[in-house]
C-alpha atoms as one frame of an Amber mdcrd trajectory, in Angstrom:
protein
 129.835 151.275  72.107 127.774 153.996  74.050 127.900 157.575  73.619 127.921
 159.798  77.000 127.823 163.091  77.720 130.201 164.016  80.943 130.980 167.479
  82.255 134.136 168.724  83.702 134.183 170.747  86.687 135.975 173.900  87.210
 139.568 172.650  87.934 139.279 170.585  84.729 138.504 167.008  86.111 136.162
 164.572  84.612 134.460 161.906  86.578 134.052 158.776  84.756 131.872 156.833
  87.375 132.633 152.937  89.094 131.434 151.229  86.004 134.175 152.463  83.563
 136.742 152.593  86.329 136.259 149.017  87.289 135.859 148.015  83.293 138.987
 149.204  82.446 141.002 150.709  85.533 142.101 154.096  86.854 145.090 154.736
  84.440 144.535 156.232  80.992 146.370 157.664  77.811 144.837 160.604  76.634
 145.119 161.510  72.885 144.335 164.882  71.924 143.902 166.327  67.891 142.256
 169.333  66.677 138.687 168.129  67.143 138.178 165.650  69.665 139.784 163.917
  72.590 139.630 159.932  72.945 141.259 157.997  76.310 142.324 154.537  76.011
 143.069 152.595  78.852 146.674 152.735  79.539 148.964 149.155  79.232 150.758
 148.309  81.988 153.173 146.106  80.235 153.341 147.619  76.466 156.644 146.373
  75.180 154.306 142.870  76.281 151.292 143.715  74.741 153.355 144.570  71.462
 155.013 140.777  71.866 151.569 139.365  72.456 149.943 141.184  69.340 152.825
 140.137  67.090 152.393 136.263  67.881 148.767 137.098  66.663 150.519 138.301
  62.830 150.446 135.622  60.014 154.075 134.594  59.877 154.859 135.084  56.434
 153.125 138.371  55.830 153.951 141.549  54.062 154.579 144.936  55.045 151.817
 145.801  52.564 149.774 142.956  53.434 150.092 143.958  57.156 149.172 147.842
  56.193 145.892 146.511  54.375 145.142 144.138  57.058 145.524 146.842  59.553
 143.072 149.124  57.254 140.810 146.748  57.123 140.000 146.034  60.794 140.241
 150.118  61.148 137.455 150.116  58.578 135.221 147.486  60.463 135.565 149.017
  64.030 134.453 152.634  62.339 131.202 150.748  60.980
């Protein structure tokens, strides 16, 4: 993960330079809150990508099993 710090000009626009463009493409989701701003790179095919995470789910898991799993991993990426 790297940290950079990008200015926008006075119409709003950010410039994210070849490298990020060509890492992970023109098309974004922005997700706003209170305090920050994060873009993800936006799926093409999500209903696909939701199919293609789901095959990656133990089969006989729990809803609460699932929810811990899924805090877990959040817990990891944060470190």
């Amino acid at each position: 993960m790297t940290e950079q710090t990008i200015k926008s000009d006075q119409r709003g626009r950010i410039c994210l330079g070849k490298k990020i463009v060509d890492l992970y493409g023109k098309d974004f989701t922005l997700i706003t809150s209170a305090s920050e701003i994060i873009l993800l790179p936006a799926i093409s095919d999500p209903i696909g990508e939701l199919q293609e995470q789901g095959k990656k789910l133990p089969k006989k898991a729990t809803i609460k099993q699932l929810r811990q799993e899924i805090i877990d991993q959040s817990l990891k990426d944060m470190a």
